[in-house]
C-alpha positions in Angstrom: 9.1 7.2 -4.8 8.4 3.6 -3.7 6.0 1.1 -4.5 4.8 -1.9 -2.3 6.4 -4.7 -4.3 9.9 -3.1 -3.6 9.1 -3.7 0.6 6.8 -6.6 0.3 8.6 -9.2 2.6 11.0 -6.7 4.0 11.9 -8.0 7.9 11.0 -5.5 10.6 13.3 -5.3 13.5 13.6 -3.7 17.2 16.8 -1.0 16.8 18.6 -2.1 20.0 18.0 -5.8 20.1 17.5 -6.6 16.3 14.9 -9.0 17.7 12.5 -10.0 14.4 8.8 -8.0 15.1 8.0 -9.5 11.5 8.0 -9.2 7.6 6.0 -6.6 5.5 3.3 -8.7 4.1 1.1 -5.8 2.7 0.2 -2.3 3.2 -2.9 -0.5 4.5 -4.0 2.3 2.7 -6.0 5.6 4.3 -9.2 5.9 2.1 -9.8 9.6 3.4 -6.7 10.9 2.7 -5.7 9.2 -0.5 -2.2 7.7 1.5 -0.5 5.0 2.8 -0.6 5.0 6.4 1.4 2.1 7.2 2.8 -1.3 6.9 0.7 -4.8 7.4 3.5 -6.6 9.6 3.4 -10.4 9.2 4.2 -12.1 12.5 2.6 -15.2 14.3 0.9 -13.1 17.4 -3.0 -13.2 18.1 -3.0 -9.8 18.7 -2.1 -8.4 15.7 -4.9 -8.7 13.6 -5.8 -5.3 12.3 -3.0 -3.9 13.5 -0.2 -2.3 11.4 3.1 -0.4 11.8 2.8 3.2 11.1 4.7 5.3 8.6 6.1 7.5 11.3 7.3 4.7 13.6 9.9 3.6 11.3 13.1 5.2 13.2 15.0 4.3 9.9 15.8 1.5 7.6 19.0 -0.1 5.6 19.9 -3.1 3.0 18.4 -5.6 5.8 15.2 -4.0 6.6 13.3 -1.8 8.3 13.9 -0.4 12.5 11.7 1.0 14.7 12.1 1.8 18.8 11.3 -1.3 21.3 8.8 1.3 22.5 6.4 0.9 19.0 3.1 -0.2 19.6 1.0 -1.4 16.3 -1.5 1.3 15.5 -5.1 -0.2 14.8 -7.2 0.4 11.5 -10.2 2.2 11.3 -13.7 1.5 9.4 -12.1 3.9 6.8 -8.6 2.2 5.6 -8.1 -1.2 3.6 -5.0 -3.5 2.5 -3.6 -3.7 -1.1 -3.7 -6.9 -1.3 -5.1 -8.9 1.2 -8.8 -8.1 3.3 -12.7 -7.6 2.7 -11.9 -4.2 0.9 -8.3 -5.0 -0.9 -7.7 -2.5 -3.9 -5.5 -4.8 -5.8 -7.0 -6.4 -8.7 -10.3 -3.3 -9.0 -10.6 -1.6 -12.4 -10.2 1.8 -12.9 -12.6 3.4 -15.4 -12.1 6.9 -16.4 -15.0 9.9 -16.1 -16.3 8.7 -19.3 -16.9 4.9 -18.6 -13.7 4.0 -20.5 -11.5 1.1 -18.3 -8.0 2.2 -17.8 -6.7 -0.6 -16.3 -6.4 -2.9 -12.9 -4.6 -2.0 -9.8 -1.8 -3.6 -9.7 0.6 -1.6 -7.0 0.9 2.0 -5.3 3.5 4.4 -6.2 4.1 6.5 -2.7 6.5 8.7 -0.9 7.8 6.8 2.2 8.2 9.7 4.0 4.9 11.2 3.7 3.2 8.2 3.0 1.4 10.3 0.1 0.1 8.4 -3.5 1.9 9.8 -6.1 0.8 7.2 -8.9 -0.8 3.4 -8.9 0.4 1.1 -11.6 -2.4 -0.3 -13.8 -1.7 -3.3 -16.1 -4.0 -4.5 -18.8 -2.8 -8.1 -18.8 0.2 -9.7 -19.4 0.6 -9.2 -23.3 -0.3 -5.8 -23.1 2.4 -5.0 -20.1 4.6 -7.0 -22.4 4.2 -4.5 -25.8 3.3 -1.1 -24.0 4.8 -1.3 -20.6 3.1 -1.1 -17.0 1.0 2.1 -17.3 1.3 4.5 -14.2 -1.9 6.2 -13.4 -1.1 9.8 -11.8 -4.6 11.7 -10.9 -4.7 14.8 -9.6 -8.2 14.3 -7.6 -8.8 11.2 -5.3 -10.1 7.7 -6.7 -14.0 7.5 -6.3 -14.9 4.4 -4.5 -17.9 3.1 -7.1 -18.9 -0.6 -6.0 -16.2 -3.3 -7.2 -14.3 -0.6 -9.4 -12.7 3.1 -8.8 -13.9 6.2 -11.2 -10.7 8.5 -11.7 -11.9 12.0 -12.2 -9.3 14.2 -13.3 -5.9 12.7 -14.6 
């Protein structure tokens, strides 16, 4: 299991050439399919606005970062994904209020399998003090988050 704090800032190199293609500045999240699809690569090209590396096209990865194939081409997002952090539809900061109205929380990171790229949990905090005396709460539902204007409804957990 890994969560997006643990990558944020990772470097991103080519395998043969180790030339830089960028750091890991956030990642963008598939809203149909309740997973992470892939990395937001931070790098000082034009063209890579909406664009982000692909779970798959990681060839593999050690204590200095991340490799893919000089052959990776950034995949572009569709009308249905959105960043953790950073965008128009970031998830990080949204309450999360159970089926009976009741807030559980904000989001604060996702829990995921790298492999898969599939949401296993997302941390919720309810503010410093309270992380402080109970911990950072890890939210594992077992139906998708419901999208409900600026907050999520969690429906089964």
């Amino acid at each position: 299991m890994r969560t997006f704090q643990k990558v944020k800032g990772a470097p991103v190199f080519y395998e043969k050439t180790h030339r830089l293609l960028g750091e890991i500045s956030d990642i963008v999240l598939s809203e149909r399919e309740e997973s992470v699809k892939g990395y937001w690569i931070h790098n000082r090209q034009w063209w890579s606005k909406k664009h982000y590396l692909s779970l798959k096209s990681i060839a593999y990865e050690d204590i200095n970062g991340f490799y893919v194939t000089e052959k990776t081409v950034l995949q572009t997002m569709s009308k249905y994904d959105r960043r953790l952090f950073e965008g128009k539809r970031h998830i990080f900061g949204r309450p999360v209020i159970d089926k009976d109205g009741i807030t559980l929380g904000l989001i604060e990171d996702v829990c995921f399998l790298p492999d898969l790229g599939k949401i296993v949990g997302y941390e919720l905090t309810e503010g410093l003090f309270s992380d402080l005396r109970k911990g950072i709460r890890i939210l594992k539902p077992k139906s998708p988050l419901v999208n409900r204007g600026n907050s999520f409804i969690v429906l089964e957990t």
